[in-house]
N, C-alpha and C positions, 0 to 999 in steps of 0.2 A: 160521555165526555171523556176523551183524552187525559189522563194525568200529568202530559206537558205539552207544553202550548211554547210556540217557537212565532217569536214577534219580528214584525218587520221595522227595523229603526231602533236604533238604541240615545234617540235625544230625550228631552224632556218628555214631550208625548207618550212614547214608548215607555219611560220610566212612572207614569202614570197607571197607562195602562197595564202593565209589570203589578202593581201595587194591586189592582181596579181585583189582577188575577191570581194574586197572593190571597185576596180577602175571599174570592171564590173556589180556592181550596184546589187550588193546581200545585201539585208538589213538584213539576223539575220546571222553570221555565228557560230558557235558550233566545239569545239574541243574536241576531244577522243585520250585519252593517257593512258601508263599503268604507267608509272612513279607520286606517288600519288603527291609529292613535286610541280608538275606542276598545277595550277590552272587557271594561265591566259594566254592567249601566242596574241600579239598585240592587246590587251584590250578584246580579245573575252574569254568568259568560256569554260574551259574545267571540261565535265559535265559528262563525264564518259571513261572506259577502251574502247580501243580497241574493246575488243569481246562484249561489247553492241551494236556495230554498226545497226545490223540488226533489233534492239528495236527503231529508230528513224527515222523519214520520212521527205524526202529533196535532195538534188542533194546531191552527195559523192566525195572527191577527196582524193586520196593516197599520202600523204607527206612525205611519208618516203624514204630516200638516197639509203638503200641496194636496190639492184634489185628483189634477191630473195622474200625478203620479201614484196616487193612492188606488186609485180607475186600474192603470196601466199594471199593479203586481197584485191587484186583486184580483183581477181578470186572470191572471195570468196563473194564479193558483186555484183558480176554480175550474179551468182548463186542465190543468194537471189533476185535477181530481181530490183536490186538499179540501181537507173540512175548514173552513174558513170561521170562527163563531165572533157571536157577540159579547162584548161585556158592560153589564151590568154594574154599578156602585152599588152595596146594600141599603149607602143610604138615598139613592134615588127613588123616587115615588115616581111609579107607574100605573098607569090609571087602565081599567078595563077595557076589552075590546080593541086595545092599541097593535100593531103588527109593528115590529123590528127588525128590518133586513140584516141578513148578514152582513159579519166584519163592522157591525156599530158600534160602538162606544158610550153610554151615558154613564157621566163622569158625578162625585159625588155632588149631593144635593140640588141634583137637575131635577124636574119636575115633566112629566109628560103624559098627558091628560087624556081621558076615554076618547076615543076614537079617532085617535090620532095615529099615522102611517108616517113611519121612517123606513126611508129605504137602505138598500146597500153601502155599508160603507161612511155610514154618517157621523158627525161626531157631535153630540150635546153636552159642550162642558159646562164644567163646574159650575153650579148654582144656575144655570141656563134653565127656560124652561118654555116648551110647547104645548102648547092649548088644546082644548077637544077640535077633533075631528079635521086638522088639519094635513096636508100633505106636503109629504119633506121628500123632496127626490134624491136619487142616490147621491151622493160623496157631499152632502154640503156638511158645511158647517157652521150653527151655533156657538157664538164665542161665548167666553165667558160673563155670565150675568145678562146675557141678551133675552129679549123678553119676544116670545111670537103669539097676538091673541088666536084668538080661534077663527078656524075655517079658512085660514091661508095656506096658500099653495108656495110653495118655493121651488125652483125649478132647479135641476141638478149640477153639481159644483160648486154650487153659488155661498159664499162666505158671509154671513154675518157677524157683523166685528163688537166688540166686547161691548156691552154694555147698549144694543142697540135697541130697539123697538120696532114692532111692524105691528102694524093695525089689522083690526079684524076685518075680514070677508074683502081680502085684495091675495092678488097675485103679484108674485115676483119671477122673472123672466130666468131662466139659467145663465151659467156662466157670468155671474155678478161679484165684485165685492160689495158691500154696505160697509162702512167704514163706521170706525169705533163711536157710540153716543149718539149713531144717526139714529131719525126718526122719521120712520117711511108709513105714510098716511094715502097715499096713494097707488096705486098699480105700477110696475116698470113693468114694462113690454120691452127691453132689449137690453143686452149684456152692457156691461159696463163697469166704471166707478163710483158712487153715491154715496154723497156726506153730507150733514147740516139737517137743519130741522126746519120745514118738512125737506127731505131726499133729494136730494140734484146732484143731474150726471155731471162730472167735473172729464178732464182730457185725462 
């Protein structure tokens, strides 16, 4: 591991993650932003845009909320040949046998259970937590306090919003929001927007 880690986004996120990589013991870290107004974000500098990324040397981590775009400069740094890494909260509990793709995120007091599969890119926040043996495809996200049981598949980009539920032994289709307090009991087979309890696709 790198002794500076150079993030992508200096919003809240970023400022998180910033923290996530204070507690794991990176002594310089550096932020890249295109918004110029932004100079500091958790006492760290941010020392240039976005698209300098590939002019600096050090571990890399993607802090930005959209998915797509999260896709789009993680790709783009693993192309370049950037060590991309995960981070960990100390107080997250992580369960055996689980695999963590690069440029993930679990944020404090997530929870993620034996035999569970996060891919590239993912973010599990705060107090979030996924069950054994489940599979999380790259870039989604787990909002905060959302709850996934076990043996569900989530299909990639796809957003689950704070405070949500999904039932065990169903699939969720990619490219989805699940909207905040939903409760999805049944399978989505196709991208969309879903809220209410049980889950419907709204326009």
């Amino acid at each position: 591991m790198s002794r500076r880690l150079i993030i992508l986004g200096a919003s809240g996120h970023g400022k998180v993650a910033a923290d996530i990589a204070m507690q794991r013991g990176y002594e310089e870290i550096l932020f890249l932003d295109d918004n110029p107004d932004i100079q500091m974000c958790l006492g760290c500098p941010v020392v240039g845009r976005i698209t300098d990324a590939e002019t600096f040397a050090g571990d890399f981590f993607v802090a930005i909320g959209n998915a797509a775009l999260r896709e789009s400069f993680q790709n783009r740094l693993e192309r370049a040949g950037k060590p991309v890494v995960s981070l960990i909260h100390p107080s997250a509990v992580i369960g055996r046998e689980t695999v963590i793709g690069s440029g993930t995120v679990i944020m404090a007091g997530a929870v993620v259970n034996p035999g569970a599969v996060l891919g590239r890119g993912c973010i599990v926040n705060t107090c979030a937590s996924v069950d054994h043996d489940c599979r999380i495809d790259d870039f989604v996200h787990v909002s905060v306090g959302a709850r996934v049981a076990g043996t569900v598949m989530v299909g990639a980009r796809t957003w689950i919003g704070v405070g949500a539920v999904v039932k065990n032994n169903i699939e969720i289709a990619a490219d989805c929001m699940i909207g905040a307090g939903t409760t999805v009991v049944r399978p989505i087979t196709e991208a969309g927007t879903y809220v209410g309890t049980p889950a419907r696709k709204i326009k």
